[in-house]
HTML snippet that shows the backbone in 3Dmol.js (N, CA, C, O; Angstrom):
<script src="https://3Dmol.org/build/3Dmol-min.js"></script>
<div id="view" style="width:600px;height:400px;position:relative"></div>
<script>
const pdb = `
ATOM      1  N   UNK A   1       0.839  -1.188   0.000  1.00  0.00           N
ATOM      2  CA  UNK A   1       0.000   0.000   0.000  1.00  0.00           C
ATOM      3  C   UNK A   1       0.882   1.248   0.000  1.00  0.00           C
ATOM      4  O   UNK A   1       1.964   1.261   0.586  1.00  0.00           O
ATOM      5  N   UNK A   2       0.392   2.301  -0.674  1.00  0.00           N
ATOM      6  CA  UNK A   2       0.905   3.597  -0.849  1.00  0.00           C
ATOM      7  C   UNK A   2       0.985   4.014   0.204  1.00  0.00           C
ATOM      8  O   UNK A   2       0.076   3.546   0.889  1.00  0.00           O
ATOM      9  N   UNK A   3       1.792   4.872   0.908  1.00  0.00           N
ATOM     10  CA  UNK A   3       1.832   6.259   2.163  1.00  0.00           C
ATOM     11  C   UNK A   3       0.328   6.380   2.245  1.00  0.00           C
ATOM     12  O   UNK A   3      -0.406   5.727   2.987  1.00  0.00           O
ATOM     13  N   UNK A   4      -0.038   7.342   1.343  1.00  0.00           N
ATOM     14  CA  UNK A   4      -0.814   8.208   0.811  1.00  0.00           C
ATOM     15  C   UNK A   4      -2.251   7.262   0.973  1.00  0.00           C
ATOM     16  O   UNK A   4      -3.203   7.740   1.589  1.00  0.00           O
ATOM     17  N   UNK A   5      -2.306   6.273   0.540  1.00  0.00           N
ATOM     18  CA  UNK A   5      -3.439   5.391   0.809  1.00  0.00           C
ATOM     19  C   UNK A   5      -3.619   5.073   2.469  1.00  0.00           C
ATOM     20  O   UNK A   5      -4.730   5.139   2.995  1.00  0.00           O
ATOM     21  N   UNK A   6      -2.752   4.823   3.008  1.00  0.00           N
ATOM     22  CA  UNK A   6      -2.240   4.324   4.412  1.00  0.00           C
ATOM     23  C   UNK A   6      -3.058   5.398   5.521  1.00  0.00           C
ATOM     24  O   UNK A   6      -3.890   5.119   6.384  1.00  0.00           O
ATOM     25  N   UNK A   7      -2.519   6.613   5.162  1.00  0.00           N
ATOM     26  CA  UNK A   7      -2.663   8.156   5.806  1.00  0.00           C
ATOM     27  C   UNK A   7      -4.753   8.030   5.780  1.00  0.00           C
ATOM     28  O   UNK A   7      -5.459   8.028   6.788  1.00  0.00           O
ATOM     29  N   UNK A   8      -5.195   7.952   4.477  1.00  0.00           N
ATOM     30  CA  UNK A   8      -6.496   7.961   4.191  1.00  0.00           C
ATOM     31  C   UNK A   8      -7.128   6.664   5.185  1.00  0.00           C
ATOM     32  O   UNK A   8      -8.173   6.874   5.801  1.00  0.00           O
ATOM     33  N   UNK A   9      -6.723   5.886   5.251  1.00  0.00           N
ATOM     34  CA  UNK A   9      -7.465   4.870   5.935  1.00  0.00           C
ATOM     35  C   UNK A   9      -7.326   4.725   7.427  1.00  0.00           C
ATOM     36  O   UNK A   9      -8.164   4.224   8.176  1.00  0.00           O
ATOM     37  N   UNK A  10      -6.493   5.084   7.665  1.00  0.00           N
ATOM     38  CA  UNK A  10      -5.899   6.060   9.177  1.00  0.00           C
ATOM     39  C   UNK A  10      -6.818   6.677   9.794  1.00  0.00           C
ATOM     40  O   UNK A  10      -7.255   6.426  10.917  1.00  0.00           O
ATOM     41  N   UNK A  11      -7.392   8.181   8.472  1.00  0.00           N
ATOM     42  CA  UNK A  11      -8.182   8.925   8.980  1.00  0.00           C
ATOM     43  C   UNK A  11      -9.723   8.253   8.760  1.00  0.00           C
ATOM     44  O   UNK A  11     -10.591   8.666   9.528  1.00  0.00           O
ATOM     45  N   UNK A  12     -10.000   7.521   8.030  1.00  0.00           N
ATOM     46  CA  UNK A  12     -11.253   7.208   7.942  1.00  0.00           C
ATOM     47  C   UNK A  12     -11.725   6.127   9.280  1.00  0.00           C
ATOM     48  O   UNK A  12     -12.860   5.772   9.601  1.00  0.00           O
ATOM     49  N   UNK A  13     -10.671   5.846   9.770  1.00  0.00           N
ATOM     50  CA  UNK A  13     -10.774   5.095  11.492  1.00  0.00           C
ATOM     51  C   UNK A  13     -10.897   5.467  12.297  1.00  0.00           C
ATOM     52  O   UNK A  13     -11.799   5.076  13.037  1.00  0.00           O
ATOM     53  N   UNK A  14      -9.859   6.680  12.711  1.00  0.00           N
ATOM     54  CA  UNK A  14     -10.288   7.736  13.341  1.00  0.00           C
ATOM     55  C   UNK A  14     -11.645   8.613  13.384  1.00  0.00           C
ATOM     56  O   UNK A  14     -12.286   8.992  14.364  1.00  0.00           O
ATOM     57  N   UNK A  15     -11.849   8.791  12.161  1.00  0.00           N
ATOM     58  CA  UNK A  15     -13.909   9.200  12.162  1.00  0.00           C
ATOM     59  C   UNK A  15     -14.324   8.288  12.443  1.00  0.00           C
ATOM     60  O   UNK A  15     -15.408   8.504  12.985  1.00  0.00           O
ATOM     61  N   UNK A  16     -14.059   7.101  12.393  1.00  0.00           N
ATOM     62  CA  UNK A  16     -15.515   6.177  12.169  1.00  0.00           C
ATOM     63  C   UNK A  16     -15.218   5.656  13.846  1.00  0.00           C
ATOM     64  O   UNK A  16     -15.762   4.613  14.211  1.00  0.00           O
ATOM     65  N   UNK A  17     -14.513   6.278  14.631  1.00  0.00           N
ATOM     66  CA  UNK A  17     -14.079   5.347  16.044  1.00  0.00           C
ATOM     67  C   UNK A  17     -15.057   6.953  16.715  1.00  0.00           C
ATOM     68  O   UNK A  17     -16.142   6.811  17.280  1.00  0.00           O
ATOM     69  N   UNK A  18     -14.534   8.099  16.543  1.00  0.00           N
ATOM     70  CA  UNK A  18     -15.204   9.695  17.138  1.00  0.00           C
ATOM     71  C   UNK A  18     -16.605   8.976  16.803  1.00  0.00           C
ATOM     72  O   UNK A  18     -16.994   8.312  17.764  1.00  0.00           O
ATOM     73  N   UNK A  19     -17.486   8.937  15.660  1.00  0.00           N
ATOM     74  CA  UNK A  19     -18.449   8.532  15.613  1.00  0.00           C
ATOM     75  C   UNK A  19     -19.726   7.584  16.378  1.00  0.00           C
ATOM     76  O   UNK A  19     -20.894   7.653  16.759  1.00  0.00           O
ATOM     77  N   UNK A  20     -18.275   6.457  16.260  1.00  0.00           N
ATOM     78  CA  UNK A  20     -18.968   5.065  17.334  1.00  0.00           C
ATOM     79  C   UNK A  20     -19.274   5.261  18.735  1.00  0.00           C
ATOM     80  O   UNK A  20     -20.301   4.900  19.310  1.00  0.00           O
ATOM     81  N   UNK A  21     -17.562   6.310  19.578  1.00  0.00           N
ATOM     82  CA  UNK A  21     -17.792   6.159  20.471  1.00  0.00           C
ATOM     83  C   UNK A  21     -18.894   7.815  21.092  1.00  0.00           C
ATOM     84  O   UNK A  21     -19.120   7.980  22.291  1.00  0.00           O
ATOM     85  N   UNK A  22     -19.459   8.907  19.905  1.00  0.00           N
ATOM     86  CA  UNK A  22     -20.431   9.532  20.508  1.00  0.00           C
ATOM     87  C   UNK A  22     -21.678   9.082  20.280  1.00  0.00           C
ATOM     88  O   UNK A  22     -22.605   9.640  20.868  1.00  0.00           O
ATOM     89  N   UNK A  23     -21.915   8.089  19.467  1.00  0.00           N
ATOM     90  CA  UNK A  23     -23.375   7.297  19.305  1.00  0.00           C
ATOM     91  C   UNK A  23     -23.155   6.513  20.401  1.00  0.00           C
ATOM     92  O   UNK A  23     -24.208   6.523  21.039  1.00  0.00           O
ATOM     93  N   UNK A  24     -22.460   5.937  20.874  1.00  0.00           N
ATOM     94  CA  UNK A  24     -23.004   4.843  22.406  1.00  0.00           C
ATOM     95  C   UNK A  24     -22.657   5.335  23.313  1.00  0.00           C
ATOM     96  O   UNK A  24     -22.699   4.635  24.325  1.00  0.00           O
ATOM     97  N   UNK A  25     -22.159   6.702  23.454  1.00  0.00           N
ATOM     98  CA  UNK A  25     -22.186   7.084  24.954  1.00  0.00           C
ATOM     99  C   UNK A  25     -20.566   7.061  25.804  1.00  0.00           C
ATOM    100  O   UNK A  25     -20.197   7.473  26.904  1.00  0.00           O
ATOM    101  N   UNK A  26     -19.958   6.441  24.794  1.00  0.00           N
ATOM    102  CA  UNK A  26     -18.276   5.701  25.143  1.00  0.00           C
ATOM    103  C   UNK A  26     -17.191   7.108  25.258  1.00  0.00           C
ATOM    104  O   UNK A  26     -16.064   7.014  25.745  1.00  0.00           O
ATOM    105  N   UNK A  27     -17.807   8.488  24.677  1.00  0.00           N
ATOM    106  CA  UNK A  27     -16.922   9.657  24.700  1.00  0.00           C
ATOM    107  C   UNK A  27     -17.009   9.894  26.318  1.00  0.00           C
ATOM    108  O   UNK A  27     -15.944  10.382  26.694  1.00  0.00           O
ATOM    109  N   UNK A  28     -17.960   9.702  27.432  1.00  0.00           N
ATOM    110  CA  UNK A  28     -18.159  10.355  28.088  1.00  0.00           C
ATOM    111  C   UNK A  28     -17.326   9.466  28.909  1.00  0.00           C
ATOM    112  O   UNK A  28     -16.540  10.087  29.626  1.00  0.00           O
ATOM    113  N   UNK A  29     -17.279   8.258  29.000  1.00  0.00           N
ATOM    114  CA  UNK A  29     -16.408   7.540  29.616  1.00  0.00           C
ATOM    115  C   UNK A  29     -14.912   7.727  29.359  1.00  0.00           C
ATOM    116  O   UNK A  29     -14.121   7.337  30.219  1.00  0.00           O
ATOM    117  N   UNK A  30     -14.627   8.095  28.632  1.00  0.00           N
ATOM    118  CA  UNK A  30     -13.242   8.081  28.017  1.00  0.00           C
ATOM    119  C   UNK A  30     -12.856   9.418  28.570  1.00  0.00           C
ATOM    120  O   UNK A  30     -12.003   9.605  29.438  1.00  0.00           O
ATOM    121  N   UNK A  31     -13.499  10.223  28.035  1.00  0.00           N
ATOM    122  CA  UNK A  31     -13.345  11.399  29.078  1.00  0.00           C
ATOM    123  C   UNK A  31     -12.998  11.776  30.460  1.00  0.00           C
ATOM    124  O   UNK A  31     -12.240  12.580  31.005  1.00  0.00           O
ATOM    125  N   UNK A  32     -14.185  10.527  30.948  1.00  0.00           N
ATOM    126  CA  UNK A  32     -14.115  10.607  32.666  1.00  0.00           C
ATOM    127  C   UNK A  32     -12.840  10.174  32.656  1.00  0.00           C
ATOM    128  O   UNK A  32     -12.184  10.957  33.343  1.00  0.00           O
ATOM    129  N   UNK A  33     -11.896   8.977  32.045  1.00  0.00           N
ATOM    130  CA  UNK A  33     -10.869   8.932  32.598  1.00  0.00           C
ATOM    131  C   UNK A  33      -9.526   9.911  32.249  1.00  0.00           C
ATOM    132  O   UNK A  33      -8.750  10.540  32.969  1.00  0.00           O
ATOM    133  N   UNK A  34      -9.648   9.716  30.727  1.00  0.00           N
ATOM    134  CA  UNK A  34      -8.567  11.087  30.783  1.00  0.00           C
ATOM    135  C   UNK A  34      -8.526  12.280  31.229  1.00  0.00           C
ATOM    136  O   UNK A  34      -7.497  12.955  31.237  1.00  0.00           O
ATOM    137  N   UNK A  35      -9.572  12.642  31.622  1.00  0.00           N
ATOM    138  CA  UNK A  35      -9.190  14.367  32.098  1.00  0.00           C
ATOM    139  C   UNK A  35      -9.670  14.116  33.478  1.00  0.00           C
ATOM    140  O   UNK A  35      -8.901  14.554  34.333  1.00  0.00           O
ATOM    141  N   UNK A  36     -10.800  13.492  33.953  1.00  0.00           N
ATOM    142  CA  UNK A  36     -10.676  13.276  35.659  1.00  0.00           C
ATOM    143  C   UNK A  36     -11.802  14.443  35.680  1.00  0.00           C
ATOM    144  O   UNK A  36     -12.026  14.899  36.801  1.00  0.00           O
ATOM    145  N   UNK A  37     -12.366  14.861  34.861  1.00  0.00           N
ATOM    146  CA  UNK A  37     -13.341  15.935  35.069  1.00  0.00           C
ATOM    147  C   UNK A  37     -14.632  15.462  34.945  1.00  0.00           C
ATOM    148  O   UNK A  37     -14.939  14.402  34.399  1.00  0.00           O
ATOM    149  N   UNK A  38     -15.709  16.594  35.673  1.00  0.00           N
ATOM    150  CA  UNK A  38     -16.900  15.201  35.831  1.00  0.00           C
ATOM    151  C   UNK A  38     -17.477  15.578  34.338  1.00  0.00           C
ATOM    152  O   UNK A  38     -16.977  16.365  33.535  1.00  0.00           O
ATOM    153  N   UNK A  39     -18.664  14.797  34.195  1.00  0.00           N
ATOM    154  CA  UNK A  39     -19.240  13.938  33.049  1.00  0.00           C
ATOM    155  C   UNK A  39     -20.852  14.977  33.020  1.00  0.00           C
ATOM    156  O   UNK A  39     -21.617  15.142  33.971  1.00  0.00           O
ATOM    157  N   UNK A  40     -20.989  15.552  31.582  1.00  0.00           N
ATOM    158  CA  UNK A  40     -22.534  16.278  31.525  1.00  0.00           C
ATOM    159  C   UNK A  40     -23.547  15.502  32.536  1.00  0.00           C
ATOM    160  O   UNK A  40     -24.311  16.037  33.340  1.00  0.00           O
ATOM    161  N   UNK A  41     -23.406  14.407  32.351  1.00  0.00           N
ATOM    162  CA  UNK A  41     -24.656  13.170  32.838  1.00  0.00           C
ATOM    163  C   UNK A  41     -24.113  13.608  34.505  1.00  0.00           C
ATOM    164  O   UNK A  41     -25.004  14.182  35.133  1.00  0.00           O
ATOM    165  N   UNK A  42     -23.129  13.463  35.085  1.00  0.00           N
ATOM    166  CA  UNK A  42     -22.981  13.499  36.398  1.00  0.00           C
ATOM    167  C   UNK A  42     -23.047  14.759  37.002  1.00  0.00           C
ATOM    168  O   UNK A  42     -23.635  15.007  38.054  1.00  0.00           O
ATOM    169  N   UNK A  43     -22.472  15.487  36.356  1.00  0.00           N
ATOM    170  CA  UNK A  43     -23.050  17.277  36.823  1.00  0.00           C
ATOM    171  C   UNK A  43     -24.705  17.556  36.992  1.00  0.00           C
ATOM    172  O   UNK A  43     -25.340  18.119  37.884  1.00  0.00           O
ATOM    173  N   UNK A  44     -25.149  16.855  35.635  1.00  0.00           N
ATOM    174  CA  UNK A  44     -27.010  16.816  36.098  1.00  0.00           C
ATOM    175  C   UNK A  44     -27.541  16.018  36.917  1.00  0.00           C
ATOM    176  O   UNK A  44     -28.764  16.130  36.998  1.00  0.00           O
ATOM    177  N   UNK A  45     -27.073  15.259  37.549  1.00  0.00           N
ATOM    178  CA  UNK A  45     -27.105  14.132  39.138  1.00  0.00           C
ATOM    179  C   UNK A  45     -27.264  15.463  39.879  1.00  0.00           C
ATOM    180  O   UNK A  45     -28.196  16.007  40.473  1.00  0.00           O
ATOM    181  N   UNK A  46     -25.747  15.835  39.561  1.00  0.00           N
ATOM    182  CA  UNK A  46     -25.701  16.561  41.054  1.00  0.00           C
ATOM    183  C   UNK A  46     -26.926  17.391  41.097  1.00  0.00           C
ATOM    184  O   UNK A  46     -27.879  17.325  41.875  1.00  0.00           O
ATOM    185  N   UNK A  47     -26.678  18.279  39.984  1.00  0.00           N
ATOM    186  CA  UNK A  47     -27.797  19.766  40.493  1.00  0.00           C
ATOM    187  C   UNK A  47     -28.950  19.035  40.194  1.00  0.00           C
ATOM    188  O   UNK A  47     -29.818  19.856  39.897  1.00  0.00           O
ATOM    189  N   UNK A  48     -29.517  17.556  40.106  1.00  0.00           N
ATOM    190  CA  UNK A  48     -31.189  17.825  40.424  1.00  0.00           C
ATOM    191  C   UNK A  48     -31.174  16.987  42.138  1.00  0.00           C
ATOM    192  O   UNK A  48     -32.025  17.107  43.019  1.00  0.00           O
ATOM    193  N   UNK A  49     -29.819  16.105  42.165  1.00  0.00           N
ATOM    194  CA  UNK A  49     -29.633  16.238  43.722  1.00  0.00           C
ATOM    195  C   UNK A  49     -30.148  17.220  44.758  1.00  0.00           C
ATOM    196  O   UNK A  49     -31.027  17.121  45.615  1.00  0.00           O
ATOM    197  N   UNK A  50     -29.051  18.521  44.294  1.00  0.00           N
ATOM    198  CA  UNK A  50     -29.372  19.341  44.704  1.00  0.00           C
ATOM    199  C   UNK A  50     -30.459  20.501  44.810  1.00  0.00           C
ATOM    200  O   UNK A  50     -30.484  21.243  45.792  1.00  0.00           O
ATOM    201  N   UNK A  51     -31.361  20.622  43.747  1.00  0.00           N
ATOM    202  CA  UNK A  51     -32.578  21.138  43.616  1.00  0.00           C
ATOM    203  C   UNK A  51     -33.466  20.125  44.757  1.00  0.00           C
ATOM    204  O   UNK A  51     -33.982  20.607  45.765  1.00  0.00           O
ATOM    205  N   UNK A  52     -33.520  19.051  44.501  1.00  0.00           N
ATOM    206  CA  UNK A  52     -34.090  18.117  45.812  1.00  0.00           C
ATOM    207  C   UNK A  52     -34.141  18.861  47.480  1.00  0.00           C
ATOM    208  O   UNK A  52     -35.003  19.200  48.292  1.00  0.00           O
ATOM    209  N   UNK A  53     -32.731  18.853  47.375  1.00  0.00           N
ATOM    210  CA  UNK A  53     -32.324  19.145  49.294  1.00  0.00           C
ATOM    211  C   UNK A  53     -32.685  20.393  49.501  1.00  0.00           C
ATOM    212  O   UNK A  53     -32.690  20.720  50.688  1.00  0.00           O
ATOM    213  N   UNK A  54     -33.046  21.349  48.595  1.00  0.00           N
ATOM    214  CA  UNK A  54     -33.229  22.744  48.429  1.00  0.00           C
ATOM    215  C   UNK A  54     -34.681  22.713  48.790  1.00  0.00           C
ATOM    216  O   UNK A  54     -35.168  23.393  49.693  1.00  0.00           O
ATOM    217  N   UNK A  55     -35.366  21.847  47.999  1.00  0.00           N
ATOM    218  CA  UNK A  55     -36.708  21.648  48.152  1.00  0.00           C
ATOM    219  C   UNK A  55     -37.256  21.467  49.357  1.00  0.00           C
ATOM    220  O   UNK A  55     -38.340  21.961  49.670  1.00  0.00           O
ATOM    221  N   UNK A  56     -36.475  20.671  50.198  1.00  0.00           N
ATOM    222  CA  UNK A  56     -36.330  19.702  51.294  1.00  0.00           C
ATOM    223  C   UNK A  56     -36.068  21.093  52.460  1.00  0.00           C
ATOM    224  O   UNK A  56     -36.634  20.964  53.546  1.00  0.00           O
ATOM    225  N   UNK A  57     -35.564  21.870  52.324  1.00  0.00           N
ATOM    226  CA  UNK A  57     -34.737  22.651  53.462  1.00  0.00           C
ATOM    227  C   UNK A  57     -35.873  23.674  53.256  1.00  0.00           C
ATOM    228  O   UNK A  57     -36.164  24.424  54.188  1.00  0.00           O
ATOM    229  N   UNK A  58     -36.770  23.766  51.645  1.00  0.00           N
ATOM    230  CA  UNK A  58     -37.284  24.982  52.063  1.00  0.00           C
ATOM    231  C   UNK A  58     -38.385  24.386  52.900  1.00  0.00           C
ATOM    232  O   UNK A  58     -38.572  24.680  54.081  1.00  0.00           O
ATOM    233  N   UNK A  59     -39.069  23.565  52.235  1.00  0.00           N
ATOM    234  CA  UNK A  59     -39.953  22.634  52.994  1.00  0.00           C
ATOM    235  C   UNK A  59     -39.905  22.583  54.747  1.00  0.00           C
ATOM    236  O   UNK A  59     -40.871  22.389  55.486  1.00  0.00           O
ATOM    237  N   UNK A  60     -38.778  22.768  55.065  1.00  0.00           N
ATOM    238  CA  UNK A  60     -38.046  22.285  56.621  1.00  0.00           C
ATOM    239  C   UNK A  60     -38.468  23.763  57.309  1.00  0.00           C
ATOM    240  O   UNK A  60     -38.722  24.019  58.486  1.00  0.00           O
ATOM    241  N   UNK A  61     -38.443  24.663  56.091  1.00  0.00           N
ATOM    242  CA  UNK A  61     -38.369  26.421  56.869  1.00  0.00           C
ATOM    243  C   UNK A  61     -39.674  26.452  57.029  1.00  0.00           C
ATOM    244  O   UNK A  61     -40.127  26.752  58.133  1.00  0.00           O
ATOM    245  N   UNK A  62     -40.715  26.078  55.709  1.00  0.00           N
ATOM    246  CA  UNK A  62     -41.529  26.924  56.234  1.00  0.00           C
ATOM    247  C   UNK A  62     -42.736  26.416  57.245  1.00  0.00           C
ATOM    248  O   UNK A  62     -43.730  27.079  57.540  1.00  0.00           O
ATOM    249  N   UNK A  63     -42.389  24.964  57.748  1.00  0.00           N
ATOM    250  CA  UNK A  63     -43.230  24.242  58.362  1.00  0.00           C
ATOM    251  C   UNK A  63     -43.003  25.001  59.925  1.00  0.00           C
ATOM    252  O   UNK A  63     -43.911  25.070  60.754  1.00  0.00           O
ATOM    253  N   UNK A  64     -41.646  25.533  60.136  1.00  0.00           N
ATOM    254  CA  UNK A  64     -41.633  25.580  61.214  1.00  0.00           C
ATOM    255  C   UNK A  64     -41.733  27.215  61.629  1.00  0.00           C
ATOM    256  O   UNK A  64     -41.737  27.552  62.813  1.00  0.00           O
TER     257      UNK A  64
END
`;
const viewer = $3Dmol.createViewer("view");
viewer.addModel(pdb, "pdb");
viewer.setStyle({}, {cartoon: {color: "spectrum"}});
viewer.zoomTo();
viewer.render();
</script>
C-alpha cells in the first residue's frame, strides 16, 4: 500500500471510532478517565440532587 493510501485509511478510522464512540455514549467515559473531570450526565445528578435538598430545606423552613 501507498503512504498516501495508508494516511487515508488512518483517517477514515479515526472518524468512524469519534463517531462510534459519541453514538453509544463511550466519549463520556473516556473522558471521565482522561481528564478526571466530571461527566454532563454526572453534573445533572448533582444539580437535580441538589434542587431536591433545596426543596427539602425549604420545605423544613416553612413548616416551622
Amino acid at each position: 500500500m501507498e503512504p498516501a493510501t495508508l494516511i487515508q485509511w488512518a483517517v477514515y478510522i479515526g472518524i468512524a471510532f469519534v463517531v462510534f464512540t459519541a453514538i453509544t455514549g463511550l466519549d463520556d467515559i473516556i473522558s471521565k478517565f482522561t481528564s478526571g473531570s466530571p461527566t454532563k450526565k454526572e453534573l445533572s445528578e448533582r444539580i437535580n440532587a441538589l434542587e431536591v435538598r433545596i426543596k427539602e430545606l425549604e420545605s423544613n423552613a416553612q413548616s416551622r
